[in-house]
C-alpha positions as CSV (number, residue, x, y, z in Angstrom):
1,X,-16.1,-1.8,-15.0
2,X,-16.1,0.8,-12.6
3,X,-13.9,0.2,-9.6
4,X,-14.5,2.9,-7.1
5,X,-12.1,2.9,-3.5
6,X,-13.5,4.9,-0.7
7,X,-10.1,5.3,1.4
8,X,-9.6,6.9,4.7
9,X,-7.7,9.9,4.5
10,X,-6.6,10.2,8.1
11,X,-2.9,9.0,6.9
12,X,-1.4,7.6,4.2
13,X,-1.1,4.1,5.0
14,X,-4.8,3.5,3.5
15,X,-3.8,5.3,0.1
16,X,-0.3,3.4,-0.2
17,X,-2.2,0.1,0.1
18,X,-5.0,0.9,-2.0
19,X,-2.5,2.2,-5.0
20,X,-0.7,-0.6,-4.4
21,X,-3.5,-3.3,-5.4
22,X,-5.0,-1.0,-7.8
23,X,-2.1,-1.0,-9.7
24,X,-2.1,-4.7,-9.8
25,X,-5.5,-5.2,-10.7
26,X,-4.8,-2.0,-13.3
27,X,-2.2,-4.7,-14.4
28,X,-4.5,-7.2,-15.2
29,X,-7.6,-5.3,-16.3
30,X,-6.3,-1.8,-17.8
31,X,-9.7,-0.8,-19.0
32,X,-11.3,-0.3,-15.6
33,X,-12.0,2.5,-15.1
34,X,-10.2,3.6,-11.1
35,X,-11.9,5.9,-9.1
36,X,-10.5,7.2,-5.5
37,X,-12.9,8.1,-3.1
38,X,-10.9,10.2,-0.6
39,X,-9.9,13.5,0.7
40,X,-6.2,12.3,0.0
41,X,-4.2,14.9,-1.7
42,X,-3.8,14.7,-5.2
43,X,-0.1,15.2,-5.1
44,X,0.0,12.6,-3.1
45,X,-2.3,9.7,-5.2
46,X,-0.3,11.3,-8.5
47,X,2.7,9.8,-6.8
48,X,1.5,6.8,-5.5
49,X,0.0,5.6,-8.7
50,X,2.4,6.8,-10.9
51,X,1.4,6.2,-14.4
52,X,-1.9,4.4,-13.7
53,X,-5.2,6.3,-14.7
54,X,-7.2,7.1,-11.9
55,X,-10.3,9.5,-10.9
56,X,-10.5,11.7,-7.6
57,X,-14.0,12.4,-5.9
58,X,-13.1,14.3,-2.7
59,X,-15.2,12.9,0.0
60,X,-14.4,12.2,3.4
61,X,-15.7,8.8,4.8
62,X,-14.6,8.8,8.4
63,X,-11.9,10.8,10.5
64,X,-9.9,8.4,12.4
65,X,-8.0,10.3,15.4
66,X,-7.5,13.6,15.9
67,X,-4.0,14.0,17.3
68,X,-3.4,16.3,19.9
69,X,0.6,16.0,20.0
70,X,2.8,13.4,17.7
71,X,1.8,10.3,20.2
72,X,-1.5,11.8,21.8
73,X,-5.1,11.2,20.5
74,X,-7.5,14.4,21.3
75,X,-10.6,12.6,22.5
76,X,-12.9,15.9,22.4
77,X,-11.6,17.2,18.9
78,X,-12.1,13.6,17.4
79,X,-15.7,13.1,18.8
80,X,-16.8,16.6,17.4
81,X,-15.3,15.7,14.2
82,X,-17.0,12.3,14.2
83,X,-20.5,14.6,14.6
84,X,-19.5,16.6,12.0
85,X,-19.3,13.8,9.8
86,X,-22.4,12.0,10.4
87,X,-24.1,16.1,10.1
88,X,-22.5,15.4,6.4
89,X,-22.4,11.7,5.2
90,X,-26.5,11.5,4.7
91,X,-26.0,14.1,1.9
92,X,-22.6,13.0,0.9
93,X,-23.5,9.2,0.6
94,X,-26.9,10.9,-1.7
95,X,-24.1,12.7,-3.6
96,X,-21.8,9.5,-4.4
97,X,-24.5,7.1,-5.0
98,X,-26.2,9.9,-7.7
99,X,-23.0,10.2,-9.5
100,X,-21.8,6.2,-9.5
101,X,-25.6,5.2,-10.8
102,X,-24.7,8.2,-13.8
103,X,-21.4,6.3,-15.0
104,X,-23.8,3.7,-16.5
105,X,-21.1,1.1,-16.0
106,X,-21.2,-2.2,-13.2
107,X,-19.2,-1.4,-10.2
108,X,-17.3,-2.7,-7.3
109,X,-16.9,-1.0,-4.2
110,X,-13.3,-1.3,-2.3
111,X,-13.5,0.0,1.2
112,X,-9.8,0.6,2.9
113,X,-11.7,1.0,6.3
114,X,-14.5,3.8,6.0
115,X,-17.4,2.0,7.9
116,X,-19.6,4.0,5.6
117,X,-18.2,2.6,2.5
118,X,-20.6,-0.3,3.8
119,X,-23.6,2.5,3.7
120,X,-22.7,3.0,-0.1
121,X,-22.6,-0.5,-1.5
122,X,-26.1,-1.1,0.6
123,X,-27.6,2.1,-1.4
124,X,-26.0,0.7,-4.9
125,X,-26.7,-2.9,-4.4
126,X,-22.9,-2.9,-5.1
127,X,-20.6,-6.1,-4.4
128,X,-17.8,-4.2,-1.5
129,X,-14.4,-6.0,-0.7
130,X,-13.1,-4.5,2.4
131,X,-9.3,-3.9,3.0
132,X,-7.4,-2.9,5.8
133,X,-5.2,-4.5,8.9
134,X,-8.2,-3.2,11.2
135,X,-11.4,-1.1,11.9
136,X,-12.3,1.7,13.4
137,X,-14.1,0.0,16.1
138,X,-11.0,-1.8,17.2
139,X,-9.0,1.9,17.8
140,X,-12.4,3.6,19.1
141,X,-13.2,1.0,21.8
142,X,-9.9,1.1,24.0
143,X,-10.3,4.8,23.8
144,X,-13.5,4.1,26.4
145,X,-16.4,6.6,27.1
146,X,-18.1,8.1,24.3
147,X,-15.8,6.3,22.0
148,X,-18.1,2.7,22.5
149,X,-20.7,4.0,21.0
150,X,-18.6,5.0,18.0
151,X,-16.9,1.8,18.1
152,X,-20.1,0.0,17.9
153,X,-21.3,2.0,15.0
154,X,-18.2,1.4,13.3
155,X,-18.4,-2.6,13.8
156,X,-22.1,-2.6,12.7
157,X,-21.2,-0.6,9.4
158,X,-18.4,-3.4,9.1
159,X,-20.8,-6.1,9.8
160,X,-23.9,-4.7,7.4
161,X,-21.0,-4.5,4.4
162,X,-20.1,-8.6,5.5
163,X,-24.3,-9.3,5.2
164,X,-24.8,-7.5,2.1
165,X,-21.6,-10.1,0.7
166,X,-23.3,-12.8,2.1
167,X,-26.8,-12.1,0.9
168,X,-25.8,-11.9,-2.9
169,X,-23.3,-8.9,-3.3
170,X,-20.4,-11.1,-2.9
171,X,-18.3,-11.4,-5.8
172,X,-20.1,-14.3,-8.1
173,X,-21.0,-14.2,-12.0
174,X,-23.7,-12.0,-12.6
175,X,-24.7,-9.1,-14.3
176,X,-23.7,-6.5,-11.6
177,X,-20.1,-8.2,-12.2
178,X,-19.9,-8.2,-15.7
179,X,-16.3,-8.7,-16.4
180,X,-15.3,-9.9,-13.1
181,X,-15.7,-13.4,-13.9
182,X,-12.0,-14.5,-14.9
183,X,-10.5,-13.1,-12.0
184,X,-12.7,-15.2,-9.8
């Protein structure tokens, strides 16, 4: 089984929880195979997952805030970087479902808050359990202006990840899930 996380890498906070329930599922299941989707830095997983296995792809699913001080947000940096990433995603999204259909093995998508983790699991067919104490649209929509309509993006990506769950990517029995089935 092929567990692959696509974790914001805005902050930390995303990669501590992520280590922390791959780890426990490492626990119970050491032969999946962990794979961490994020433009974290390696130092940084190494220590957070200590002596559990994992895989780094370096992709960046979303950018959260640009900061322009230690308590301000930088509206116009963050919405150029937002751009950016939707310039990239098409291509990067292209890249990550090639290589996850090469591994041969069934997969499960974890998404600790990416809205385009959502994108990937829709591409793979792939079951996708989101984590995460919010979502994007949530800090984007207070932000007002330009930000709604990335808020609103944001909460559709959430909401296509909940419909693909609820139209058969959810985790049941089933040969996409092979292995899955005692955990259930």
């Amino acid at each position: 089984m092929l567990i692959v996380a696509c974790v914001s890498s805005h902050g930390y906070g995303h990669g501590s929880r992520v280590a922390a329930v791959l780890t426990a599922l490492h626990g119970l299941e050491p032969s999946w195979r962990l794979v961490l989707s994020t433009a974290l830095p390696p130092s940084f997983l190494e220590l957070a997952f200590g002596a559990v296995p994992f895989e780094q792809r370096p992709c960046r699913w979303d950018v959260g805030v640009i900061q322009a001080d230690a308590l301000g947000a930088d509206g116009p940096a963050t919405l150029a970087a937002l751009a950016q990433l939707e310039r990239e995603l098409p291509a990067q999204l292209q890249r990550e479902v090639d290589w996850i259909r090469r591994q041969g093995q069934p997969v499960l998508l974890l998404g600790d808050v990416p809205p385009a983790a959502a994108q990937l699991a829709q591409r793979l067919a792939a079951p996708l359990v989101w984590m995460g104490n919010f979502g994007w649209d949530a800090i984007y929509r207070p932000m007002g202006g330009a930000f709604i309509a990335e808020a609103e993006r944001a909460l559709e990506c959430y909401r296509q990840g909940q419909r693909a769950a609820d139209q058969g990517a959810a985790l049941r029995p089933g040969d996409h899930q092979a292995g899955l089935q005692h955990l259930l």
